[in-house]
C-alpha positions as CSV (number, residue, x, y, z in Angstrom):
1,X,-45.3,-10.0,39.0
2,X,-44.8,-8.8,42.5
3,X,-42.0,-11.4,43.3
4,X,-40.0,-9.7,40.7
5,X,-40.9,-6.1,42.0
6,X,-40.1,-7.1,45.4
7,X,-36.9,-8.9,44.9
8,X,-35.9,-5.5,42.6
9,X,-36.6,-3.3,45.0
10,X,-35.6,-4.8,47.9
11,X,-31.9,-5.0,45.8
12,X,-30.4,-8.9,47.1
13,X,-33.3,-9.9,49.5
14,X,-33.4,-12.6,52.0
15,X,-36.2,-15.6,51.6
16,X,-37.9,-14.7,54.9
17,X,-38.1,-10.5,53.8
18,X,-39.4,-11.6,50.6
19,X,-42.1,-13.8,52.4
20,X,-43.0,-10.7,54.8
21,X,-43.6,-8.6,51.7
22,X,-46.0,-11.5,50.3
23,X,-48.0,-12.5,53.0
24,X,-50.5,-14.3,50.6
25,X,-47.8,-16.7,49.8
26,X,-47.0,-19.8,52.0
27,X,-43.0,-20.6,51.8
28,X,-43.5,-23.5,50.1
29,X,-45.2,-22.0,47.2
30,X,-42.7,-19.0,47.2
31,X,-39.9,-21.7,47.5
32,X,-41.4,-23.6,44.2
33,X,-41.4,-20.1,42.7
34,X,-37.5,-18.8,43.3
35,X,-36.4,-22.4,42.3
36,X,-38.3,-22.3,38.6
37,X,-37.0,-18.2,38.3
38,X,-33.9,-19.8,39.5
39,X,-34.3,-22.1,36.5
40,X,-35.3,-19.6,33.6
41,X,-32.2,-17.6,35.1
42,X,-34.5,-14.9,36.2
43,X,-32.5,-14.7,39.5
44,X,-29.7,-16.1,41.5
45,X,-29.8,-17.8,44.4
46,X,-26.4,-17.0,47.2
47,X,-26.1,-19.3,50.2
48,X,-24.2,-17.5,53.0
49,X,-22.0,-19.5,55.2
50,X,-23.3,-18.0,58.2
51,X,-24.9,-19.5,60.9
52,X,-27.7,-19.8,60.5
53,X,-27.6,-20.0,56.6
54,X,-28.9,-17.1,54.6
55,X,-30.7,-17.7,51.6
56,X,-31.1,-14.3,49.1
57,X,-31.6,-13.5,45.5
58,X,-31.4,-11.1,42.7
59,X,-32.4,-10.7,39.9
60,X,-30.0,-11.2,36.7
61,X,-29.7,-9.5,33.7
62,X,-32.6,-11.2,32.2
63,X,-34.9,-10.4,35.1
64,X,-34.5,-6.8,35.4
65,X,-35.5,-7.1,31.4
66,X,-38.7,-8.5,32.7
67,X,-38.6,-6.3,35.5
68,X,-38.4,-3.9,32.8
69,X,-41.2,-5.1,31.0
70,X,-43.5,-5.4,34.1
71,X,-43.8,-1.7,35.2
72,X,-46.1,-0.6,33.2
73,X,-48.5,-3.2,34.0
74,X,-47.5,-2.4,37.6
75,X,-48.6,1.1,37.1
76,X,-52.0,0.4,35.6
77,X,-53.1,-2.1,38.3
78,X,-51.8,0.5,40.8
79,X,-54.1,3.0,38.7
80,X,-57.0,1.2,39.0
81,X,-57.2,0.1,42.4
82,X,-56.5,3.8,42.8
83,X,-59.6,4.2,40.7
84,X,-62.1,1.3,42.2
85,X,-61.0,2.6,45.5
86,X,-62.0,6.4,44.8
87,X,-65.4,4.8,43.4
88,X,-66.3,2.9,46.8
89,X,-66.6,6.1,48.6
């Protein structure tokens, strides 16, 4: 869920920016990730020709569908750590 919301938001983010916005996710296991989204053609994958090579992705049509279908469970997890956070005080 929040690879999706962070490659959406971000619009056509790099690997390393989406790794900052996940620090609970080692590369490899993000890498592993993009590739099998890559596969379902949740995203696409663009290889600069820059040096050094830049790797980003966005979403395709069929990711911002699920994108789509994410945000409201995106707003109720945001509601209740909103809610268990308000109870710890």
């Amino acid at each position: 869920m929040d690879l999706i919301y962070i490659i959406r938001i971000k619009g056509k983010p790099f690997f390393n920016d989406i790794r900052r916005a996940l620090p609970d996710i080692n590369s490899r296991t993000l890498s592993t990730r993009l590739k099998e989204f890559e596969e379902n053609h949740i995203v696409t994958r663009t290889v600069s020709d820059t040096q050094p090579i830049r790797v980003s992705y966005e979403l395709t049509e069929l990711g911002k569908g699920v994108y789509e279908l994410l945000v409201p469970l995106l707003i109720f997890f945001a509601r209740e750590k909103y809610v268990l956070s308000q109870k710890e005080k």
